[in-house]
Structure formats: C-alpha cells, structure tokens
C-alpha positions in Angstrom: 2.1 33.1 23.5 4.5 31.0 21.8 3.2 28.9 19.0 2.5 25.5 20.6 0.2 27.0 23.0 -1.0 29.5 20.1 -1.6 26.1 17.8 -3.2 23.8 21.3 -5.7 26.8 21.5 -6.7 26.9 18.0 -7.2 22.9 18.3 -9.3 23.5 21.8 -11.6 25.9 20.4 -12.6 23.6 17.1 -13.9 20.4 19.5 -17.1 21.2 21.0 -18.0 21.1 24.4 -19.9 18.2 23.7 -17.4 16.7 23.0 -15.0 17.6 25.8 -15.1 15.7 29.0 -16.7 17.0 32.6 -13.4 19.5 33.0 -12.5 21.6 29.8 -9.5 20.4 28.3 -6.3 22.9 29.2 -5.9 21.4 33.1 -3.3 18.3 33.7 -6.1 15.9 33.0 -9.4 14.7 31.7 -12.4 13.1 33.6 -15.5 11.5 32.5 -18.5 9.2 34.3 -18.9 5.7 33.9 -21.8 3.8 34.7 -21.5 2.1 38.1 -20.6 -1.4 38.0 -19.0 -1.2 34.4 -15.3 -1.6 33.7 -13.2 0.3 32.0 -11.0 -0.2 29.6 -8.3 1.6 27.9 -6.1 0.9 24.9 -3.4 3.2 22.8 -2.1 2.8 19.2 0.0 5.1 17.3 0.8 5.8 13.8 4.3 6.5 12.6 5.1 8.5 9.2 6.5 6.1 6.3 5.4 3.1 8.7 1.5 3.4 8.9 0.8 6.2 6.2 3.1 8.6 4.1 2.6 12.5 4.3 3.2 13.0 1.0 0.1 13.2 -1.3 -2.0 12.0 1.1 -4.7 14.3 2.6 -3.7 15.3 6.2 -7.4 14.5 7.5 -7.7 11.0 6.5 -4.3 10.7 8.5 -6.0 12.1 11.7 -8.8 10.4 11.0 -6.6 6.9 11.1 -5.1 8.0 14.0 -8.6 8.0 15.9 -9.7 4.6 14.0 -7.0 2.3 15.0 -8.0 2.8 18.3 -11.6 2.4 17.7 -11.1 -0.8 15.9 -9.0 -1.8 19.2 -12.2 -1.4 21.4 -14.5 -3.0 19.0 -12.2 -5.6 19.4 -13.3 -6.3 22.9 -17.1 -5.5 22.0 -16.6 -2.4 24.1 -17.8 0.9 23.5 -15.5 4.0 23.1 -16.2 7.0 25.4 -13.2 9.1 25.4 -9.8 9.7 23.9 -6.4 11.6 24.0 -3.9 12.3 21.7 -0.4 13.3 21.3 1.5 14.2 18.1 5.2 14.7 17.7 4.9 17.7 14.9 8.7 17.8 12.6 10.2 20.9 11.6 8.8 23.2 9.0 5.4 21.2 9.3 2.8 24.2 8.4 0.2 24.9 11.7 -2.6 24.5 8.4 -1.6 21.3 8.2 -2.1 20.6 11.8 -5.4 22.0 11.4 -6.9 19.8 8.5 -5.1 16.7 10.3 -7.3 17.6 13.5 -10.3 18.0 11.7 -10.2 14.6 10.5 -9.5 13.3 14.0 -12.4 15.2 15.1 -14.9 14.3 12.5 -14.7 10.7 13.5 -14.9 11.2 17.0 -18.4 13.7 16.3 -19.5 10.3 14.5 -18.5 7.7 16.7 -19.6 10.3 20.0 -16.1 10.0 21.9 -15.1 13.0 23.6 -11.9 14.3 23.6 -9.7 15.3 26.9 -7.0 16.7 25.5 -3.2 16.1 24.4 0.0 16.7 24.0 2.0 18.6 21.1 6.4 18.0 20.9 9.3 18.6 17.8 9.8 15.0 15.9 12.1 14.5 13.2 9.1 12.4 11.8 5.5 13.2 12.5 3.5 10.7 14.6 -0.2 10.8 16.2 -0.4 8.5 19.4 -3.8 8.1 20.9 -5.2 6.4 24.1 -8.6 5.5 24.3 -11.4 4.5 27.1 -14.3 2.7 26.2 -16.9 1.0 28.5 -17.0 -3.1 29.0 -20.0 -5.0 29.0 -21.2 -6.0 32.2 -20.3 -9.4 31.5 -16.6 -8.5 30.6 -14.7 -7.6 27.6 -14.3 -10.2 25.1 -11.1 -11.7 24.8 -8.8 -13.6 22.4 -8.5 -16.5 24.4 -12.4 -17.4 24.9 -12.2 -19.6 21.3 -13.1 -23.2 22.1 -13.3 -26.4 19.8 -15.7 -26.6 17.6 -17.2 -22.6 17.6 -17.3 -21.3 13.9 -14.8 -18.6 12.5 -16.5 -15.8 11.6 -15.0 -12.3 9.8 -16.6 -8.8 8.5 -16.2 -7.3 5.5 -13.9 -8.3 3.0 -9.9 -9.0 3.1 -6.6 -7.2 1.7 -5.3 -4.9 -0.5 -6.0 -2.2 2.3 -2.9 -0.2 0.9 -4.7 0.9 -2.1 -7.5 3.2 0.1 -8.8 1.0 3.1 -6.2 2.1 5.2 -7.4 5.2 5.4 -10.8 4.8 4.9 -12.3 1.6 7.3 -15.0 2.0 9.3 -14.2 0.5 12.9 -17.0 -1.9 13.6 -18.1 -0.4 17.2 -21.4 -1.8 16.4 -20.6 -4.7 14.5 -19.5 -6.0 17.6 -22.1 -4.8 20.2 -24.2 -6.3 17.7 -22.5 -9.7 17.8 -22.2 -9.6 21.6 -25.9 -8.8 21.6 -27.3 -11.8 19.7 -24.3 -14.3 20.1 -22.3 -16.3 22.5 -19.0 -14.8 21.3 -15.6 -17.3 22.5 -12.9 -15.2 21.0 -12.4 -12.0 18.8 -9.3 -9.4 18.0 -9.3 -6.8 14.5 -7.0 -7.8 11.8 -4.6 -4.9 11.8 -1.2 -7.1 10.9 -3.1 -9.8 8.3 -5.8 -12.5 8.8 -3.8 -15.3 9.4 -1.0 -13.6 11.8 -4.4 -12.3 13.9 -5.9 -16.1 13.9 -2.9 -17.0 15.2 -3.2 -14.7 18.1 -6.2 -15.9 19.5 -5.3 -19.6 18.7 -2.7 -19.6 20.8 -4.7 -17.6 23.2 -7.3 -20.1 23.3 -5.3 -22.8 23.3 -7.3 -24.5 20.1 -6.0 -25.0 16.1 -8.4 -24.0 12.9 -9.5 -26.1 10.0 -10.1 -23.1 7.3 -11.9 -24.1 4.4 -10.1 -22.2 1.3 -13.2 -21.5 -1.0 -14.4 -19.3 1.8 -12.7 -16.4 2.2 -13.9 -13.2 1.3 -11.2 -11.5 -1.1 -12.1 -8.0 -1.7 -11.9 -6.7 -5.3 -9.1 -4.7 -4.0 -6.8 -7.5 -3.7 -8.0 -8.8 -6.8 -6.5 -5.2 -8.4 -3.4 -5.3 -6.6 -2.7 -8.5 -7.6 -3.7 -7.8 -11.5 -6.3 -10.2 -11.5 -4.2 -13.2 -10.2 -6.2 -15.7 -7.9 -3.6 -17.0 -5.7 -1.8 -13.8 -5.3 -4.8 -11.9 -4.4 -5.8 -14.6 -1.8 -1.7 -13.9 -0.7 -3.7 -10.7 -0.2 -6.6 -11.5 1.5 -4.7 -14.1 4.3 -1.6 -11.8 4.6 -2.4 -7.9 4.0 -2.7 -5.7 7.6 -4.7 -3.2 7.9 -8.1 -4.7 6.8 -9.5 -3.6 10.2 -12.4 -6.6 10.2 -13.4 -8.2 12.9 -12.4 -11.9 13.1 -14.3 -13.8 15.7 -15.5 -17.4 17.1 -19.3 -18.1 18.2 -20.8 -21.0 19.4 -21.8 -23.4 17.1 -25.6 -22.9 17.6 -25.4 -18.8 17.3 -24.5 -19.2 13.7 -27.8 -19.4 12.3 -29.2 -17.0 14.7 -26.3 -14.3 13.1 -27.5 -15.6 9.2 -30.7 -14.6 10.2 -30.6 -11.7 12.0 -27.5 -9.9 10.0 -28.6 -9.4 6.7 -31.3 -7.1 8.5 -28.9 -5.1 10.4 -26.0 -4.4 8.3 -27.3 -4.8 4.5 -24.1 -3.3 3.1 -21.8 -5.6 4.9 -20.7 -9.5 4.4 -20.3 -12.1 7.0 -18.3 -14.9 6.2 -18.0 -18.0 7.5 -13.8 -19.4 7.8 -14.2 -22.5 9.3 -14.0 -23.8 12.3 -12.3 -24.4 15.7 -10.2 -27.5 16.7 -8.4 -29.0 19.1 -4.8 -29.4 19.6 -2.1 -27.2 18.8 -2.5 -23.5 17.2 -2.2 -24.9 13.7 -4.2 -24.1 10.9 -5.2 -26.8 8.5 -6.9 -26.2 5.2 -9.6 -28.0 2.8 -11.7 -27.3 -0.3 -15.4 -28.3 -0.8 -14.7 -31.0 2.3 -11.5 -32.2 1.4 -8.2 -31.6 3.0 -5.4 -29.9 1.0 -2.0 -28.0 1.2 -1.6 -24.9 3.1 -1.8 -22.1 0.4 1.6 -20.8 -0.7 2.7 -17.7 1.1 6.1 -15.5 1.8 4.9 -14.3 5.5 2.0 -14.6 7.8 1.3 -11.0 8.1 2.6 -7.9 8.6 5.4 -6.5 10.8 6.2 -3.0 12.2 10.0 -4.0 13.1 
C-alpha cells in the first residue's frame, strides 16, 4: 500500500462511525438523510499556509480545527445547521504523516462537538499545504437567511467582541451554530453574514445586498481587549481594529425593530458568557455608512482599508 492510502486509512479508522455518514467513507461518495421538506445547503472555504495561518510554531490541530470552523461560521451564517462535511488537503513535501495526524484530530474534535459527520476526502502533493472543506447543513423551513433581507430601520446587532483576531482568535472562535438558531428562534431576522474579512467590509456586503445604508453610532462597538493589546493601549487604533481586523468570526445581523427587546431579554439567559451589541441602525438610500456619538453626527473614523483581502 503506498503511503496516501496507508495515511487515508489511518485518518478513516480515528472518525467514528458515528460520525461517518450512511456509506463508510472509502467509496466515490458520501450520503446522508435530510428531513423531508428541508433544504439543503452547502458551502466550502479553504485555508491556505502563510495566507490564513502559518505552520511554523503553530500547533497543527488548532489549524485543522480552523479548517472545520470557517465553514461552520459559513452555515451559522445562514442560521442553518451543519450536518456533514468533506475535506481535502494538499500535503507539501517532507510534511511528516504525524503531523497529518495531530492536524486531523483537531478537525475531528470540532466536528465530535458540533455533531457533523464526516464523508470523506481527498489527499494530493502541494508546494504549500492547504485544507479545503465543503460543508452541508440543513435550512430552516422558512429558508436560509440571507444578506439581502436588511430593511430600513431594523437594528444592527453583532456577537462577541471585535479585532485583534491575529493574536489567538483565529484559531480559537467558536462558530455561533446556535447563536444563530437562537436568533432565528426568537427574532425576525432581515439580514446576517460572519465577519471573516472585517466588520465594516462584511456590513457592506449585506448593505448592498439589501439595498439600505447604516447610521453606526461610534461609542457602541464592542472592541475586545485584544485589539486594545495589539494596538498598545491606543483608542483609535484599536477601534482601526475592531472595524477593520478579519477573522473575528461574529455574527453581524439586522432584526426588526420590535425583536430587540425581546433578544435583551431573553439573551443574557441563554448565553451568559457572551455580549450582544447593539451598532445602530438601518437606513435608506445608498450602502453608505454614516456615523454619530451620543446622538450627534460626526466624521467617519480614520482608517487605511475597509477590511481584509486574500488577493
């Protein structure tokens, strides 16, 4: 047996069957059940060495286990839950089958938490390593949610706290699978995405999707204390942070503007650990984004670029 089927085997055997779809992974493809009536939906994201994480000094299980969360953040993103996934890596030359092993159990420990099964993959030579991985997840029987369902007047909502993912987010976000069913649940969500390329650059997406411009109000955003570090303590750079920095992986959404009271109430109770903050709000016209403080309009903060690029 030559060694990619010697190191596919030794992957096969360490995910367990209940994890594996209704044919065991080693035929041409995969196949799971989906509840009648429900759609699915399917999504892919991969992660490039020196692009999306670097290989050097950097355990090789929290980069499998980012190759399995991007996705997941991707199906949160439509309030959708994940059922199944599979993945393909591009392994370079004198890359040890040990590290291979740790990388997969990373992958593999996320999808035990998150319950996805896995249907197989593909292994190929690279000059640089990558991990691509396509995922299903179920829709809502009222649809997926989209970016382009914000309307004038809903309120901007986000999870967590923003930027300076680079310093150990990156690696270690949890997707917000049930953030968003929660939201779903209990409000009449317009539009919603992840912020994987910076705040503003992912507002801007579902502006222009919707059709509809923002007025944020500048004292509400939630800068995390790691954008605080990065920027050595500096207000407006760390908010540089917070409205620019990818890979936050919150959820940025709009609800109607009688739901927000309903989330205040009701959020607190189901996710103690986590912030909701609210943006601003929806407007019409143009995708533009217009700013104030404590009520009154003011300048657009100062920044070099909206958000960040793979290109």
């Amino acid at each position: 047996m030559n060694r990619e089927f010697a190191l596919i085997e030794k992957l096969k055997k360490r995910i367990p069957r209940t994890l594996q779809g209704l044919i065991p992974i080693g035929d041409d493809a995969g196949m799971i059940t989906l509840a009648k009536r429900t759609g699915l939906l399917v999504s892919t994201d991969a992660i490039v060495e020196g692009v999306d994480f670097r290989m050097s000094g950097t355990d090789p299980a929290l980069i499998g286990r980012k190759a399995l969360a991007v996705n997941l953040s991707d199906m949160a993103a439509m309030a959708a839950r994940p059922v199944a996934f599979v993945a393909a890596a591009g392994i370079p030359k004198g890359l040890g089958e040990r590290w291979m092993l740790r990388f997969h159990e990373g992958m593999m420990r996320l999808a035990r938490e998150y319950q996805v099964a896995c249907l197989g993959g593909d292994l190929s030579r690279a000059r640089e390593f990558f991990a691509a991985v396509t995922i299903l997840g179920e829709a809502p029987k009222a649809g997926a949610v989209l970016r382009s369902g914000a309307r004038p007047g809903d309120w901007i909502g986000v999870t967590g706290t923003l930027g300076g993912s680079i310093l150990r987010h990156h690696y270690a976000f949890r997707p917000r699978v049930e953030e968003a069913l929660f939201l779903r649940r209990h409000a009449r969500l317009g539009g919603m995405i992840d912020i994987s390329d910076g705040f503003l650059q992912d507002l801007e997406h579902v502006l222009r999707a919707s059709r509809c411009g923002a007025c944020l109000d500048l004292e509400e955003i939630p800068v995390s204390s790691d954008a605080m570090a990065l920027a050595r303590g500096d207000s407006p750079r760390a908010l540089e942070h917070a409205l620019t920095d990818g890979e936050d992986f919150e959820l940025l959404f709009t609800v109607r503007p009688g739901d927000r009271k309903t989330l205040e109430r009701l959020w607190p109770r189901a996710f103690p650990n986590l912030r909701l903050s609210w943006m601003g709000r929806v407007t019409k016209g143009r995708a533009v984004v217009r700013w104030q403080c404590g009520g009154r309009p003011m300048r657009a903060p100062k920044i070099k670029q909206k958000g960040f690029s793979h290109f």
